[in-house]
C-alpha positions in Angstrom: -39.8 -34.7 20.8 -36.8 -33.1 22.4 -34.8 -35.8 21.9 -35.6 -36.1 18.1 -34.8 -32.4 17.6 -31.2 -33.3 19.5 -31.1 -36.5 17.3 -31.3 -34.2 13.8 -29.1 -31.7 15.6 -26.3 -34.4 15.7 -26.9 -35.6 12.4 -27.0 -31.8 10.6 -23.5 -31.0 12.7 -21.8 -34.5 11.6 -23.0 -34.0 8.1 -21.2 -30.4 8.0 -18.2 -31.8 9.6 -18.1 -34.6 6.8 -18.6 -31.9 3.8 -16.1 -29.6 5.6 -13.5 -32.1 5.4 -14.3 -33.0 2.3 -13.5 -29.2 0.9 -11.1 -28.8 3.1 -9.3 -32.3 1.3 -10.0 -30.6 -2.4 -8.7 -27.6 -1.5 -5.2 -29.1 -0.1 -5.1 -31.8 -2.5 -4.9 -28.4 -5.3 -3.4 -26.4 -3.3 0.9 -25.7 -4.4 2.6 -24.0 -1.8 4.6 -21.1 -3.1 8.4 -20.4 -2.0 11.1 -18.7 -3.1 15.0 -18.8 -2.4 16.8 -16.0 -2.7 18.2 -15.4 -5.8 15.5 -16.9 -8.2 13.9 -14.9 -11.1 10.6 -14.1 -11.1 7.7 -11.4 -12.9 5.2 -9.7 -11.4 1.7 -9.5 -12.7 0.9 -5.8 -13.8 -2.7 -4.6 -13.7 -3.3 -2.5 -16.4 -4.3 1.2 -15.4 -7.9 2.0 -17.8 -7.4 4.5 -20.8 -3.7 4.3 -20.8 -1.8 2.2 -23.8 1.1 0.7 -23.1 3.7 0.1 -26.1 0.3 1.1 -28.4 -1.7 -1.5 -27.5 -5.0 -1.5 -26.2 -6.0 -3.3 -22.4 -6.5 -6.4 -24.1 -2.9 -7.1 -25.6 -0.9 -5.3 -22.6 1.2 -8.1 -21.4 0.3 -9.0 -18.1 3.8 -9.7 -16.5 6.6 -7.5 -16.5 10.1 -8.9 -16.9 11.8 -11.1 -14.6 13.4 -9.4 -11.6 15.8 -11.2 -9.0 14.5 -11.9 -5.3 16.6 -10.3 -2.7 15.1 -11.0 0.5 12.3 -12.7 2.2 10.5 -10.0 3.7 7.6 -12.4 5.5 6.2 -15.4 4.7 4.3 -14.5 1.4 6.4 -11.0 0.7 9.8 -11.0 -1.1 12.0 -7.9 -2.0 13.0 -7.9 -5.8 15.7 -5.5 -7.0 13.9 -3.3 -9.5 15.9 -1.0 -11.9 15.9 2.9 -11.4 13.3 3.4 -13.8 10.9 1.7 -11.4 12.2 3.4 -8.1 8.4 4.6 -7.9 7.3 1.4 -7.3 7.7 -0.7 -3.5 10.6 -2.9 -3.4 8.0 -5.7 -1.7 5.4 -7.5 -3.3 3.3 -10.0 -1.8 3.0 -13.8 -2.9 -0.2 -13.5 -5.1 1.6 -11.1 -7.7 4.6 -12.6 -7.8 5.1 -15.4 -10.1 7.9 -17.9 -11.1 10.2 -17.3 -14.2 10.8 -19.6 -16.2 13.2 -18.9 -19.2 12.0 -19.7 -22.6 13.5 -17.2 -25.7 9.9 -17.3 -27.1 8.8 -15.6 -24.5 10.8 -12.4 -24.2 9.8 -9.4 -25.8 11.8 -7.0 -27.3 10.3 -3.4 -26.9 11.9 0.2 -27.0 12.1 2.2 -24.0 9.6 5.1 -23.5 9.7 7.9 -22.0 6.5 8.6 -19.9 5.8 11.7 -18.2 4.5 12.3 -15.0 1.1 11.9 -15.6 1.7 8.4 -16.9 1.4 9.7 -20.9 3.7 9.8 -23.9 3.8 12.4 -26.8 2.4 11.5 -29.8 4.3 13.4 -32.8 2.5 14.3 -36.0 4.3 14.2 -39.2 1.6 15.2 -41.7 -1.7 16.1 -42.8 -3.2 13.4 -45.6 -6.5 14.1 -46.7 -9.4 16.9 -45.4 -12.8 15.7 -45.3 -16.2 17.6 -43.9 -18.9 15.3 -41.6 -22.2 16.7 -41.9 -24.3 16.0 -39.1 -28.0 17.3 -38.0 -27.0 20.5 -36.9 -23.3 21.3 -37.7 -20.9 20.2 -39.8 -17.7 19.5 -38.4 -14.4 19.8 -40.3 -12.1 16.1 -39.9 -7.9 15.7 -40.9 -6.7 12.5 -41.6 -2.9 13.0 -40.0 -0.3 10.5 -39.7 1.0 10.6 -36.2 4.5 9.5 -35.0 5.3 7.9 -31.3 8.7 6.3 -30.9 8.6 3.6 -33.3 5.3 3.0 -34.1 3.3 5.6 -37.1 -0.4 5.5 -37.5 -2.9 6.9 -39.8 -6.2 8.3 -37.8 -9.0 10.8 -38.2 -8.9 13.4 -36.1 -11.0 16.7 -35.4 -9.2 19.7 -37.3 -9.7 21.6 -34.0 -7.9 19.4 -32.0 -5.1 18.9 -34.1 -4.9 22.8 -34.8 -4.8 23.5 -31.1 -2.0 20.5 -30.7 0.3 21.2 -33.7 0.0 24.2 -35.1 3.3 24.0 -37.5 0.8 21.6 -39.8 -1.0 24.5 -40.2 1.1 27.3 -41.3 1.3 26.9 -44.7 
């Protein structure tokens, strides 16, 4: 009886040394070892931060790398240095392996955008131009009082419906007249 229990002892551990090779042989056979020389382009992958828009889009459209930056040093095995511009001087110089990604130049893939100038709390002023349209929502117990404004940031305009409140507290030169 002891020896049987040995017996399917030996067999369980040779079976898991069988299957263990056998992931360990998928995962190498998938597996692309990442290295970069000095000198080569790459982006890094950008994690969008929740409830801010970047270049007025929502989380979904944010592009997920930012522009190709040159390597200037192998910090460690999977970290690299990349020389950032000024505007970034926030950010670490090193980035580890897993963000990092290779670029490879294609026209079709560059996007043109206009600077902006974010503030320290990571937001950008939103300009309003005009008042369109007035319009009262009744609801159970109140009614509240709605402005259609056309609002202004950098290059982009937009048409929205806003609470009169808010846009009374946050531009008060629509209302003077």
């Amino acid at each position: 009886m002891v020896q049987e229990a040995t017996d399917k002892i030996w067999l369980i551990q040779d079976r898991l040394l069988i299957s263990q090779s056998q992931q360990k042989s998928y995962t190498n056979h998938r597996h692309q070892d990442l290295e970069f020389e000095v000198g080569d382009h790459v982006v890094f992958r950008v994690s969008p931060i929740k409830g801010i828009m970047r270049f007025g889009k929502n989380d979904k459209l944010n592009s997920r790398y930012i522009r190709p930056y040159e390597i200037l040093k192998r910090v460690d095995a999977v970290a690299y240095r990349l020389a950032l511009p000024p505007d970034l001087s926030s950010i670490h110089l090193v980035f580890h392996l897993s963000i990092i990604c290779k670029y490879n130049p294609n026209p079709t893939h560059v996007l043109h955008h206009e600077e902006i100038q974010v503030g320290d709390d990571l937001l950008y002023k939103e300009v309003s131009i005009e008042i369109l349209d007035r319009q009262i929502k009744q609801l159970r117990t109140k009614d509240v009082a709605l402005v259609n404004v056309l609002l202004h940031n950098h290059s982009n305009e937009k048409v929205t419906w806003k609470a009169e409140d808010e846009i009374c507290m946050k531009y008060m030169h629509l209302f003077q007249n």
